[in-house]
N, C-alpha and C positions, 0 to 999 in steps of 0.2 A: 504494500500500500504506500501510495504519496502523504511524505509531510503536511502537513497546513499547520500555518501558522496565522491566529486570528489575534490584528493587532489591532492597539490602540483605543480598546473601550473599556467599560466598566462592567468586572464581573460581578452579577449577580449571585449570590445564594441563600438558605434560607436565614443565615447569622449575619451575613454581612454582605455588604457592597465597596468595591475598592479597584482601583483604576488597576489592570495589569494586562500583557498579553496572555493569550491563550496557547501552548505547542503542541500539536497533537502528532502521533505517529502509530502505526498499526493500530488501528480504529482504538487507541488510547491516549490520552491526556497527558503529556510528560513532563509538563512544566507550566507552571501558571506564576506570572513574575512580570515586572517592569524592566523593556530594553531587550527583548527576547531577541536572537538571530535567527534568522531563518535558515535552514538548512539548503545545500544546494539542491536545485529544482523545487524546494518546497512551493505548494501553491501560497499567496499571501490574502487575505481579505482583510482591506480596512476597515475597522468597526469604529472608525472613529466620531463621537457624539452618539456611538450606539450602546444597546446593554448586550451584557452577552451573558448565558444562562443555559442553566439545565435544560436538554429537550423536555417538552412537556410527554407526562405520562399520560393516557387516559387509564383510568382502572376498570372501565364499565362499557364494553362495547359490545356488541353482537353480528359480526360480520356474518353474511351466508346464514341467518338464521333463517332453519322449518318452522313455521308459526303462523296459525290461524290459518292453515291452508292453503299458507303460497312461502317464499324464501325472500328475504330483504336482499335487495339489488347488489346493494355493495358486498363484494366479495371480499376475503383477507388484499390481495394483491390493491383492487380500486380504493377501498377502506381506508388500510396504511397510507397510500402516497397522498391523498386529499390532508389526512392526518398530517403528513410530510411538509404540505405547500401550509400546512399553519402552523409549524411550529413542533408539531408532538410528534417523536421520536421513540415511542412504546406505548402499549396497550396491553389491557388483562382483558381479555373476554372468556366467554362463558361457553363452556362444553352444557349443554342441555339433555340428559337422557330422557329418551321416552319413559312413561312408567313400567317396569318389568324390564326394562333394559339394562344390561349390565354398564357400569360407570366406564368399564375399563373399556371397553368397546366404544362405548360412546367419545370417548376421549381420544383413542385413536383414528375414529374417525374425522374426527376436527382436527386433531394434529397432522393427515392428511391434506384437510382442506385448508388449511395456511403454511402448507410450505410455497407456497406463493404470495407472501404475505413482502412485503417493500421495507418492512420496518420491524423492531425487535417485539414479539409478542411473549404474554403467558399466559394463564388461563383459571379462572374458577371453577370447580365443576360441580353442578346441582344434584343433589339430592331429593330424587322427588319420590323416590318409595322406600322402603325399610325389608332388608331380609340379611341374615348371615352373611350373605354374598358380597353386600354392598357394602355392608364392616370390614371384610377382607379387602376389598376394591378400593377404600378409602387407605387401610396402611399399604398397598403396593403404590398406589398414586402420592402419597408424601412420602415413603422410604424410599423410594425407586425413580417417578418424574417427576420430582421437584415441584408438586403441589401443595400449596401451605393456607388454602382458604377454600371452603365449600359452601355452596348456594344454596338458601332456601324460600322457596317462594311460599308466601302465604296467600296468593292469591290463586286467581283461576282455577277454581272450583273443577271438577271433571277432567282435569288435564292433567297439571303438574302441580296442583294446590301439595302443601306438605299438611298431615294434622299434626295434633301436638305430639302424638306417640314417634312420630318419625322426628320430629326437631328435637324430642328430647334425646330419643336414640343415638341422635346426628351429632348434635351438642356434645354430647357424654363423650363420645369416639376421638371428636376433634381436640378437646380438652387432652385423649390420652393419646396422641398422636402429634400435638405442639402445633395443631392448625385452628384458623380462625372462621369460625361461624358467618357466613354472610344471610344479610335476610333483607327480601324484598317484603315489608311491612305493611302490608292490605289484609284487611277481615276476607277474605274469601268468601265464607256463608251469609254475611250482611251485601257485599258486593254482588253474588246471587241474587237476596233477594231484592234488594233495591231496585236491581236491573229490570227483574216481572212487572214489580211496582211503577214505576218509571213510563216502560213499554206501555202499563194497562191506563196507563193517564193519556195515551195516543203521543208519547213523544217519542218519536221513532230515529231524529235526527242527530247529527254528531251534539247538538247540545245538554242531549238528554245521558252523553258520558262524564261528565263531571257532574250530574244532579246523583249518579249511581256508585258513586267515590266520592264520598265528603270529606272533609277534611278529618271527622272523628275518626273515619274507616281505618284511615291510617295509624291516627294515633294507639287506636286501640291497640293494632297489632304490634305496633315498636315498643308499646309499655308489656304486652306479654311474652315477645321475644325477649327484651331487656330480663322482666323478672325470670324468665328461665332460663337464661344462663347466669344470673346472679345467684339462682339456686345451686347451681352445679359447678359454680367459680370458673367458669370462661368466657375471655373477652368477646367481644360481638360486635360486628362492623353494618352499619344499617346504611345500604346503598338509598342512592335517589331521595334524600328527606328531601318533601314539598313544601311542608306545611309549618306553623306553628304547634298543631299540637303532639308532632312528631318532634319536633328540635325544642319542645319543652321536655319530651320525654327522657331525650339525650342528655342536657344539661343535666335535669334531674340525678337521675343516676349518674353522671360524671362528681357533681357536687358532693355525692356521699363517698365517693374513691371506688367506683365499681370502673372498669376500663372497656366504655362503650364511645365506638369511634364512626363520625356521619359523615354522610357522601352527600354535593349538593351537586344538580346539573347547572349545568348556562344556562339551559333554559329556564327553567323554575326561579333562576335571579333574577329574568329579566323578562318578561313575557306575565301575562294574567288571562284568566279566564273568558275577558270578552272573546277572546281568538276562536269558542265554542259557539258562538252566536254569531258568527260573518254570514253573511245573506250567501254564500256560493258556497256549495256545498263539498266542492275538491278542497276550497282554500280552509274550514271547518275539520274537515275530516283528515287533513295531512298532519292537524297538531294535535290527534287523536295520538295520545302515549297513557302508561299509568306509572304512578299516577299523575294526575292529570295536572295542567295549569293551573293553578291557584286563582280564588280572590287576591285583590289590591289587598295590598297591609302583611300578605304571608313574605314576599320579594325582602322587603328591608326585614323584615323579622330571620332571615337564612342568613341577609349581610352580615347581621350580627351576632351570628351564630359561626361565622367564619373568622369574624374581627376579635368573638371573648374566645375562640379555642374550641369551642363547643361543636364544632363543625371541623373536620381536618382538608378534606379533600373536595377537588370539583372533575367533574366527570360528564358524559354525553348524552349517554344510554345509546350510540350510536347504533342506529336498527329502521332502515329506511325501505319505504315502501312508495311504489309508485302513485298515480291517482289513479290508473287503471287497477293498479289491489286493491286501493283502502276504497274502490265503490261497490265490493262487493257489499259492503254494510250499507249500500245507496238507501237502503228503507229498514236496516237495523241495525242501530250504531253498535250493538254487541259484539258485528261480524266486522267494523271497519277493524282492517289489522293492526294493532299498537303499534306504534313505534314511531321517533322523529330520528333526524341526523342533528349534523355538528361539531362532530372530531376538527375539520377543516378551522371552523368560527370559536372554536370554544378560549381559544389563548386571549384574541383579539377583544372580543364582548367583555372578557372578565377584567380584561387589564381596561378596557378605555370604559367601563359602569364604574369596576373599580379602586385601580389608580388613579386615574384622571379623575376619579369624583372624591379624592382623598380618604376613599372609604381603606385603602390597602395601599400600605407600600410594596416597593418594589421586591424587600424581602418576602413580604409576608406573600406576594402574585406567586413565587416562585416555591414557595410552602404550600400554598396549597393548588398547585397545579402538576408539582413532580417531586417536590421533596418529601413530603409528609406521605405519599404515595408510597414511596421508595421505601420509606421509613416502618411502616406498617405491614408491607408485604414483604420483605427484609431482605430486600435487596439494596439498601441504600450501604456506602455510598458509591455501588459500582452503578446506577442510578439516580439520578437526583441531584448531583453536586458536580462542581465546576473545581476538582482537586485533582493533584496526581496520582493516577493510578486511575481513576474512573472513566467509565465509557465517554469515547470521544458522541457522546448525542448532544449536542450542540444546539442553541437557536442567537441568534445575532438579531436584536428585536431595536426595529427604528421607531423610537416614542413618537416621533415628530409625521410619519408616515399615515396615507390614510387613504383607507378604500369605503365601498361601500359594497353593500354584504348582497350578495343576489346567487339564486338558482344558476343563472345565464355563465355567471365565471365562477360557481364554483366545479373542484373536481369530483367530487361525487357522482354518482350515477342516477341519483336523485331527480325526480323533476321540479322539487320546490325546495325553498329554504325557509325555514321559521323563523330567522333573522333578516329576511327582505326589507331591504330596502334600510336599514339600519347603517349609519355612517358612521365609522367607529376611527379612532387617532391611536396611533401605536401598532405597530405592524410586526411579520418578520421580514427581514431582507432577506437569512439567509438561513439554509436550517444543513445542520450537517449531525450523520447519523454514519456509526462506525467509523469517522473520522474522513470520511469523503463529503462534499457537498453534493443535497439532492434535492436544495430547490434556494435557484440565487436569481433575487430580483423580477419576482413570474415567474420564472423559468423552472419548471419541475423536473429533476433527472430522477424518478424515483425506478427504482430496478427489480421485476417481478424475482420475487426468489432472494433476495438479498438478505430478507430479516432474520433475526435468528430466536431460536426456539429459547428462553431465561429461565431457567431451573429456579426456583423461589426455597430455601434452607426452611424445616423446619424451626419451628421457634421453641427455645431453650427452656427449661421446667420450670423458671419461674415467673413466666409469660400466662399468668392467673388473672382470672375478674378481681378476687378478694382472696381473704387467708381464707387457707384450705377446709372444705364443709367439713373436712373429718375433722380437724384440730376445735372449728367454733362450735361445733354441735355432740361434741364428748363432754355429758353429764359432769357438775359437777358434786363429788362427795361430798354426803350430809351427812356432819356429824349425829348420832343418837347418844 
């Protein structure tokens, strides 16, 4: 591989900010310092007036996903490089089994489907049914491929809903195996019936999906996923919090020293619920995801759940569907397919709502978009940080820079964007992954097959919710 040397800006990370070059050499970081030489032939990029920082991570994507009867457009290969031209230089997505499907198969066939992937990926893989099999499946997946977080969905009813008996099961396994609980936080049996209810009032249209996910639904389920792993002392990472009564749930048990850690999208920081109610029914049903867009007032309640701590990470849920899929739900919004994009917009939106509106520094942009990421899934700091020894994943971001956000130029395979038409200040110029540049100035060089598969380390014995149930719930002796 060719040197590069990124000179002349200020590197960003999540403790500090401080003027130095960048030298990178076999897709590695060899020197970070003021006055750097470059190597002969090294390539050079000026970053000067620029930040230079951690590629972004996504933690939450779903490239190529089966769901609801059709596959999300963007594949691992189109997915990553969109991801590329903004800045994010890795993603965790989600291995899905069918129910009765073995995990271990399911896994390999996704790890299949992204070795065409542009950009360095790893994976969560869901838990959606409970047998012997699957407890086996779960220690060969973190002893063996480097899996260290498993999914549970509390929603979708008749599909891949989890009950408690399986989250407890799931919980219990991951606790003795050093991995971490994920959970998508929706009542499933109230989201059932709401949906009847809802339907039987004659509302058939994309508005009638956020009347059938309220903002309780959520909440409910974050506060009983929280108190069951606070029973069984393991940490628990709650993707996509939307809402206020979910990121009260968080704080909550953060406040009392239980180690529960939230995921917020870009969209959900920025976007509200009228987007359910546009007179055109493509333009309604493309921002059909769950859960869904919030009322006004949830948006800055997520800000600040990002700004006290309370909030670690921000993510896409990147999972895109045409308007030719989402009208199979043309007359019942149960069937439009979930899922928005984002990967490409998610660096930009967050820095220019967030920095530019002083709500986040530049530390804290780069905290929660790849370091605290890195950090939690435990890969940091060959992730995450701008030191020597860590991955040359790179982004060179021009504050001063500014596009405006549309379907028409983004890379995606998408045909809409849910940041249309949104003029956003602070850009990348140049994003370099493995230590090459693969997208400088527009210019996208993302290379099918280039990513590489990141083994994630189990997490160490004392990676607990609380002290151990055995030690607080051993009887005290009474004297007679």
């Amino acid at each position: 591989m060719a040197n590069l040397l990124i000179r002349g800006g200020t590197v960003v990370n999540a403790d500090r900010a401080f003027r130095a070059d960048v030298l990178c050499q076999d897709g590695k970081i060899i020197a970070v310092g003021e006055g750097l030489q470059a190597p002969t032939g090294a390539t050079v990029v000026d970053a000067g007036g620029q930040y230079v920082m951690p590629g972004g991570i996504d933690p939450h994507t779903h490239m190529q996903l089966p769901f609801m009867g059709t596959v999300a457009v963007d594949d691992f290969f189109t997915g990553t490089a969109a991801g590329l031209a903004g800045g994010t230089t890795s993603i965790i997505d989600f291995v899905i089994p069918s129910p009765q499907q073995s995990l271990l198969e399911a896994y390999h066939t996704w790890r299949g489907w992204a070795e065409k992937s542009a950009a360095d990926y790893g994976f969560h893989v869901a838990v959606t049914w409970w047998s012997e099999g699957v407890r086996e499946d779960m220690g060969t997946l973190v002893q063996q491929e480097g899996i260290n977080s498993f999914k549970h969905f509390m929603a979708y009813k008749n599909a891949i809903m989890c009950d408690d008996e399986t989250l407890v099961n799931s919980f219990k396994r991951a606790l003795e195996l050093g991995a971490m609980p994920t959970v998508h936080a929706e009542n499933g049996e109230l989201v059932f019936l709401l949906q009847k209810e809802v339907a039987a009032m004659g509302i058939t249209g994309p508005e009638g999906h956020p009347l059938s996910r309220p903002p309780m639904v959520e909440g409910e389920a974050a506060n009983r996923a929280i108190a069951i792993a606070d029973v069984l002392g393991v940490p628990i990472y709650v993707v996509h919090v939307s809402c206020i009564e979910a990121a009260e749930a968080i704080a909550r048990a953060r406040a009392r020293g239980q180690r529960v850690y939230g995921e917020v999208l870009a969209g959900h920081l920025v976007l509200d619920d009228s987007v359910y109610r546009h007179p055109d029914f493509a333009t309604a049903a493309a921002h059909v995801m769950s859960p869904p867009f919030r009322p006004t007032g949830n948006q800055e309640f997520l800000w600040r759940g990002l700004q006290s701590g309370n909030l670690q990470t921000t993510a896409t849920d990147h999972c895109v569907f045409c308007a030719e899929q989402k009208a199979a739900g043309k007359n019942d919004f149960t069937k439009i397919p979930n899922g928005c994009g984002g990967i490409e917009e998610r660096l930009a939106v967050i820095w220019d709502a967030g920095v530019n509106s002083g709500r986040l520094t530049p530390s804290e942009f780069v905290a929660i978009t790849s370091a605290n990421a890195a950090k939690l899934f435990n890969i940091y700091p060959q992730k995450g940080s701008v030191s020597v020894g860590a991955d040359a994943d790179l982004v060179v971001w021009d504050p001063q820079g500014s596009k405006t956000l549309s379907s028409k130029a983004q890379h995606s395979k998408g045909d809409f964007n849910i940041f249309e038409g949104r003029t956003v200040r602070g850009i990348p110029s140049h994003t370099v992954s493995q230590g090459e540049l693969v997208f400088v100035q527009g210019d996208l060089r993302a290379v099918q097959g280039k990513g590489r598969y990141i083994k994630r380390p189990a997490f160490g014995p004392n990676f607990t919710a609380t002290k151990l149930r055995s030690e607080s719930l051993t009887p005290t002796p009474v004297a007679r």
